[in-house]
C-alpha positions, 0 to 999 in steps of 0.5 A, spaced: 626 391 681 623 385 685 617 384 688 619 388 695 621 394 691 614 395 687 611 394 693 614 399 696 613 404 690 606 403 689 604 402 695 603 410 698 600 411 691 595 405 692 593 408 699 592 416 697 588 414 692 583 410 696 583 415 700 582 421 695 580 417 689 580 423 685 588 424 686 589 418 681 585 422 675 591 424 670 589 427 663 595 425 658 596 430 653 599 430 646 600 436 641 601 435 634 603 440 628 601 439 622 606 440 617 605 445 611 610 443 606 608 436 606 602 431 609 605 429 616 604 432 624 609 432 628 609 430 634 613 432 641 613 427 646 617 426 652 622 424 647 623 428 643 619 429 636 617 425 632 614 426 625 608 421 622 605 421 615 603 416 610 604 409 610 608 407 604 601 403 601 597 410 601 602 414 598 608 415 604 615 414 602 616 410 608 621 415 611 616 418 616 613 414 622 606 411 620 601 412 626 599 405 625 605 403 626 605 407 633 599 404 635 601 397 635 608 400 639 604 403 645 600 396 645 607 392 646 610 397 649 604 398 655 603 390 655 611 389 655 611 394 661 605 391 665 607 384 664 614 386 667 610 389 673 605 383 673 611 378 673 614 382 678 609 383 683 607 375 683 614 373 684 614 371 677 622 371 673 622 373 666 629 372 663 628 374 657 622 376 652 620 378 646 613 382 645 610 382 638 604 387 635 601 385 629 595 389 625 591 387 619 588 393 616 586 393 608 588 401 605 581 401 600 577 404 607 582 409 608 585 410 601 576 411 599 577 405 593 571 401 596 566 403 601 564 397 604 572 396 606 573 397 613 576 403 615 581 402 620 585 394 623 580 389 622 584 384 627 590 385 632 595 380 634 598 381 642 603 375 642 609 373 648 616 370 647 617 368 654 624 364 657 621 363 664 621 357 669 614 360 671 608 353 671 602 353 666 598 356 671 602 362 672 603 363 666 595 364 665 594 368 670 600 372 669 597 373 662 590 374 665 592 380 669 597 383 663 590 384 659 586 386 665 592 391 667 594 393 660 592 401 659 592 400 651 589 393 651 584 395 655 583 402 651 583 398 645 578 392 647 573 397 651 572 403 647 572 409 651 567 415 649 572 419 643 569 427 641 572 431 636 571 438 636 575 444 631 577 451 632 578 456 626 582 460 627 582 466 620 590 469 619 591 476 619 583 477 620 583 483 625 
């Protein structure tokens, strides 16, 4: 796809959501099920199922997809997405790219071992391999609106509001 062709996709987007701003508020859902047998949820994606349990450093086998690790693969994913369309949109060719996520957590938060340990990945690293003939200047600003237009990355840096509610639901209660 080149510049023209984005342009031309986006374009009667772009203008029927100035015209009806709230055209272009979408809600993404996804529905986990919690697996009986052992500790895991499945998930249904667009792609099929995919089933996520515990990391192999809080007792997991390592056969199950580990939800830290699909966090860190929708952040490269969504910054590998939009850098595409970013360096489409300026004119910019990319021959070849590679996108790395990396996250460092401690397990002791989440595993209860010590309270002062933080629950969750202290740091994450977004990093590019790029092969392009594009000048330093647009290499910054190709970076500038990769983070601005990435949807993870910006979910990540500015948190949104998050509510968690539950429903109990009794079997065989009439």
């Amino acid at each position: 796809m080149d510049s023209q062709e984005l342009r031309a996709v986006q374009m009667p987007l772009k203008k029927q959501y100035r015209k009806d701003p709230q055209s272009a508020m979408h809600t993404f859902h996804v529905k986990g099920r919690l697996n009986q047998n052992r500790v895991s949820v499945q998930i249904q994606s667009g792609l099929g199922r995919v089933e996520a349990g515990l990391h192999p450093a809080t007792g997991g086998d390592g056969r199950l997809a580990c939800s830290g690790d699909m966090l860190l693969e929708a952040l490269a994913a969504c910054a590998g997405v939009t850098l595409g369309a970013v360096a489409t949109a300026m004119g910019i060719q990319i021959k070849d790219g590679v996108v790395t996520a990396e996250g460092d957590i401690d397990f002791r938060g989440t595993l209860g071992v010590d309270k002062e340990a933080p629950v969750g990945l202290k740091a994450i690293r977004l990093r590019f391999d790029l092969d392009t003939d594009a000048d330093a200047d647009q290499l910054v600003t190709l970076m500038r609106l990769t983070e601005r237009y990435c949807v993870v990355h910006r979910t990540l840096s500015h948190p949104p509001t998050i509510s968690v509610s539950h429903e109990r639901r009794n079997r065989g209660a009439v």
